[in-house]
C-alpha positions in Angstrom: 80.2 43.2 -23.8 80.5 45.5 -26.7 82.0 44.4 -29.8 85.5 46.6 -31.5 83.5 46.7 -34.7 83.7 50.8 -34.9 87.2 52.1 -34.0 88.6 55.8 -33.5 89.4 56.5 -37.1 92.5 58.3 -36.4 94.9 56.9 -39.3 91.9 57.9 -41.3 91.9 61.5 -40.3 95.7 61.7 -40.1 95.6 60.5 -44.3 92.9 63.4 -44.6 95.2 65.7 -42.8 98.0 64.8 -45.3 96.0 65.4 -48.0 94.6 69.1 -46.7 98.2 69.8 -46.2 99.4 70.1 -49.4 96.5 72.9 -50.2 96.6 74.9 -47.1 98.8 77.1 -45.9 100.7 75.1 -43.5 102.7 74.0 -46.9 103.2 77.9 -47.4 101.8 78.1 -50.8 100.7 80.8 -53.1 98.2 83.0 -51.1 94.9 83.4 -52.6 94.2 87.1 -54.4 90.1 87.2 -53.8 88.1 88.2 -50.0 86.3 85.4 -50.4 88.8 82.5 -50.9 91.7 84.3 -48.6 89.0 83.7 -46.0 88.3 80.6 -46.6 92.2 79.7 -46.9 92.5 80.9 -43.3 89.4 78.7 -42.1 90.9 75.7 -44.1 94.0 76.6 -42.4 92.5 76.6 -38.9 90.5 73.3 -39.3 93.6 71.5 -40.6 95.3 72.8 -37.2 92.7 71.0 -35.1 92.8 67.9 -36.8 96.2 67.8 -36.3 95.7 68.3 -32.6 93.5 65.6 -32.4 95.7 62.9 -34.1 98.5 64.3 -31.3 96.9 64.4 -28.1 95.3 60.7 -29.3 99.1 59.4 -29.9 99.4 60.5 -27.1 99.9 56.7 -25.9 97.7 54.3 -28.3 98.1 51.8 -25.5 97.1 54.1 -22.5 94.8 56.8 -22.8 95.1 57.2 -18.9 96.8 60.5 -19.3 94.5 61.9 -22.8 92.8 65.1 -22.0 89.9 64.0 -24.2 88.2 67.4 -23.4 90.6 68.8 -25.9 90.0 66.5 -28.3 85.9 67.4 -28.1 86.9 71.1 -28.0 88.6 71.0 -31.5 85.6 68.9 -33.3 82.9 71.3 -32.0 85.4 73.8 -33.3 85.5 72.3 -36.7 81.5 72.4 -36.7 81.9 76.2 -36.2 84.4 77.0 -38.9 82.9 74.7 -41.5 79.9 77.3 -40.5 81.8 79.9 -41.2 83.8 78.3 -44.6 81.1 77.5 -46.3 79.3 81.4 -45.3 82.4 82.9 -46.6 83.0 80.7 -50.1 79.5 80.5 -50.8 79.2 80.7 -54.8 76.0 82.6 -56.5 75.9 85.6 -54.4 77.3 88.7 -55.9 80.4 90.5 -55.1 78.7 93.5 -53.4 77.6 90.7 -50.7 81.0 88.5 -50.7 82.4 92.5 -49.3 79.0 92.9 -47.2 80.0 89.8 -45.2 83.7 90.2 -44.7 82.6 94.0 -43.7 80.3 92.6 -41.2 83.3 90.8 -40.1 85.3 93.3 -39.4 82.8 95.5 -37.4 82.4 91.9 -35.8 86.4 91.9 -34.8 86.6 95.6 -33.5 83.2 95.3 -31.5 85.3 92.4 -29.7 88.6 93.9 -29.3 87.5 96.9 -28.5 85.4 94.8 -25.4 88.5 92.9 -25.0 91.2 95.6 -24.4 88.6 97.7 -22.6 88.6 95.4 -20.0 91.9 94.8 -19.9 92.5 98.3 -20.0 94.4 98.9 -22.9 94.0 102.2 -24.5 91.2 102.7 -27.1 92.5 105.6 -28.2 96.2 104.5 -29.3 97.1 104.8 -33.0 96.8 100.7 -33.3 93.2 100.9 -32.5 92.4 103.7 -35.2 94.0 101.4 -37.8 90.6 99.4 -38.0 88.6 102.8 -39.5 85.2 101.3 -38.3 83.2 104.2 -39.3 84.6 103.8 -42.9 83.6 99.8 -42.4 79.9 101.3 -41.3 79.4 104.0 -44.3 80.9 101.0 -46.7 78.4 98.8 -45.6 75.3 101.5 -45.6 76.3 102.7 -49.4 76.1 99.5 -50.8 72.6 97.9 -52.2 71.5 95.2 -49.4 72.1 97.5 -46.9 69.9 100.3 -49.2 67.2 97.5 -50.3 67.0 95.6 -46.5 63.8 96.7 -43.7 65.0 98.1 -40.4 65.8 95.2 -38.6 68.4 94.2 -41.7 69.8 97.4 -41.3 70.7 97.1 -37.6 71.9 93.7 -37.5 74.2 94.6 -40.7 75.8 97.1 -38.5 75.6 95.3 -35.4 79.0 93.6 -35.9 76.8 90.7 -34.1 75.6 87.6 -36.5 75.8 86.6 -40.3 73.0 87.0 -42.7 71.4 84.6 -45.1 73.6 81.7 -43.6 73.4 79.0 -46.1 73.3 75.3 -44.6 75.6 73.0 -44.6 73.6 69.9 -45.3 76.4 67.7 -44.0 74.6 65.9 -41.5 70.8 65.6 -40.2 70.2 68.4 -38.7 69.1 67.1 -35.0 72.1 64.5 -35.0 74.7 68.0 -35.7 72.9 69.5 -32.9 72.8 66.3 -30.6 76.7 66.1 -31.9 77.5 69.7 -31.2 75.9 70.1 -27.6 77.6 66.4 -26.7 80.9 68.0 -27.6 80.4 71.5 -26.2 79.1 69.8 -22.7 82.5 67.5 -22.2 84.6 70.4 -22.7 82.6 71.7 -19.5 83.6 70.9 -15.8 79.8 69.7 -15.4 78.2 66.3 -15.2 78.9 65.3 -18.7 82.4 66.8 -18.8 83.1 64.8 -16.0 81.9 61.8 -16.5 83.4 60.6 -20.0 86.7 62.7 -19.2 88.8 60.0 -19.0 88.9 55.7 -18.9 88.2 55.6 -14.6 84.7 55.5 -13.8 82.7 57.2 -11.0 80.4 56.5 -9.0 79.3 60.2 -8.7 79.8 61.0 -12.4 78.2 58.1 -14.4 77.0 58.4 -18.2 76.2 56.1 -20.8 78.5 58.7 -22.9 81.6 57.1 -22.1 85.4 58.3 -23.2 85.6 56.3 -25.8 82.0 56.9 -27.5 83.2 60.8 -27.2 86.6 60.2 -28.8 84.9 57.9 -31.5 82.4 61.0 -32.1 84.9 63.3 -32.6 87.2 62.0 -34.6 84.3 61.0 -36.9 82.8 64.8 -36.9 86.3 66.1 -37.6 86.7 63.6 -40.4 83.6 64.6 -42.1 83.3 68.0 -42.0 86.8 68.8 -42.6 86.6 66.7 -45.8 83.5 68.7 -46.8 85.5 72.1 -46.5 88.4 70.3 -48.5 86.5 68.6 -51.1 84.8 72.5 -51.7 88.4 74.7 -51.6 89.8 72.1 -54.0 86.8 73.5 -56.2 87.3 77.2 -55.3 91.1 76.7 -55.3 91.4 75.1 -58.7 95.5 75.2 -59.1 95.7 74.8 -55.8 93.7 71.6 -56.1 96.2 70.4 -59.5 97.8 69.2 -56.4 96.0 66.2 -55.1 95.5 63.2 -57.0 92.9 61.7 -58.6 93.3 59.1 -55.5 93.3 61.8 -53.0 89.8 62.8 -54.5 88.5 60.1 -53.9 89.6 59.2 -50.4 88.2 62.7 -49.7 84.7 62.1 -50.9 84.1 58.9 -49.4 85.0 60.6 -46.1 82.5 63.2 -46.9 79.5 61.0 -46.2 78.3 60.8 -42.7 77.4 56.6 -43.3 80.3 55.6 -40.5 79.0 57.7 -38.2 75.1 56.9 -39.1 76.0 53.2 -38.4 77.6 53.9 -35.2 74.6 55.6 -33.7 72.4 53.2 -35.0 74.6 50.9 -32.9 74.9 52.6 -29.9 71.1 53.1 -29.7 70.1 49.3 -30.2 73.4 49.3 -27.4 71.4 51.3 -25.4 68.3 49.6 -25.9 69.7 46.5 -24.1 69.8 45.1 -20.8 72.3 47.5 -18.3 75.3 45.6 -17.9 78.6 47.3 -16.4 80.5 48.1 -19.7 84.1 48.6 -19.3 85.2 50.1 -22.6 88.0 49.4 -24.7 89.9 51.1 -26.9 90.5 50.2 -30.7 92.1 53.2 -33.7 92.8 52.6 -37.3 
């Protein structure tokens, strides 16, 4: 029978949450003045939103998960793996201004090639005076004038105005790459109605829909992913933000960089896998939270 030695961390990422409060705009305070850190202010904001989910839907009941839609709870961590791709492409430091505009223009073209998709089908009017707000032609010529765009081979030059993918994406580095890939497909697949999504849904077992993934290796997953990489984007705005960050305490700062490093969620792996490694028994699992 498998030991409780590695709970779901939630009291951990609820104090995180607390702390990424007081910066964000959730507490309403003074709105940041730059492109690059009002973007990331609206990425900190949306990562602090899932977390916040996540502690909810897992209080749901501590004592009966029966009725926990943990495919919401994957959702939101995958989702926090895609905006700390995003934070940390939008607050990167040592690039010059002319790129810092480049990539929020590239942005933009990004938004109106989806709207303008999304309300075609939906067959809004692409001609009304709300669509011509966003001047994408001005976006285009912006983004053709400036030096990247002048100094970049063919292929640059289309996927600059593509309104498609970032450019020069810098890596994270917060965990090994194949384990945030293994991490992110896990997540993305139980969010799925397929096998996986079905099979580590919820605490009842199938005979049709077995994994070794269970519902609580998922939940434990996710809250650790959302613990880490939310407390690498608020260990880096508290940088970027510097008054902002006058108001967490020495205390806080340190909470936050202990939870930066992925060691809790190294050591669980490594425990599942020699877990997995041993003879089959007929787990029924068991639930344990901080």
């Amino acid at each position: 029978m498998e030991d409780n030695k590695y709970k779901i961390r939630l009291g951990t990422l609820q104090k995180l949450y607390d702390i990424g409060k007081k910066i964000s705009l959730i507490d309403e305070n003074k709105r940041a003045t730059t492109i690059r850190a009002a973007q990331a202010e609206k990425v900190v904001e949306k990562v602090l939103l899932h977390c916040g989910s996540i502690v909810k839907l897992l209080s749901i009941d501590k004592e009966n998960y029966a009725e926990l839609d943990i495919a919401l709870v994957a959702s939101a961590a995958r989702n926090i793996i895609d905006s700390a791709n995003i934070y940390f492409y939008v607050s990167e430091r040592g690039i010059s201004e002319e790129e810092v505009n480049l990539r929020y223009n590239m942005q933009i073209l990004n938004y109106y090639k989806n709207i303008k998709n999304i309300f075609g089908k939906l067959n809004f009017s692409l001609t009304s005076s709300r669509m011509r707000l966003i001047d994408a032609e001005n976006i285009r010529n912006e983004i053709k004038n400036s030096k990247i765009y002048l100094n970049a081979d063919k292929d640059e030059r289309s996927l600059m105005l593509s309104g498609k993918q970032l450019i020069n994406k810098p890596d994270m580095k917060i965990l090994n790459y194949n384990i945030e890939s293994g991490i992110y497909n896990l997540l993305s697949n139980s969010t799925h109605s397929f096998y996986i999504g079905l099979s580590n849904n919820s605490l009842s077992k199938s005979g049709i829909f077995a994994s070794y993934i269970d519902f609580i290796m998922l939940a434990i997953i996710a809250v650790e992913t959302a613990i880490i990489y939310t407390a690498n984007i608020i260990n880096d705005y508290i940088l970027l933000r510097k008054k902002l960050g006058n108001k967490i305490s020495e205390n806080e700062r340190v909470i936050v960089k202990n939870l930066m490093k992925p060691d809790y969620i190294y050591e669980y792996l490594e425990h599942q896998k020699d877990f997995f490694d041993g003879d089959l028994l007929d787990i029924f699992p068991s639930v344990s939270h901080d």
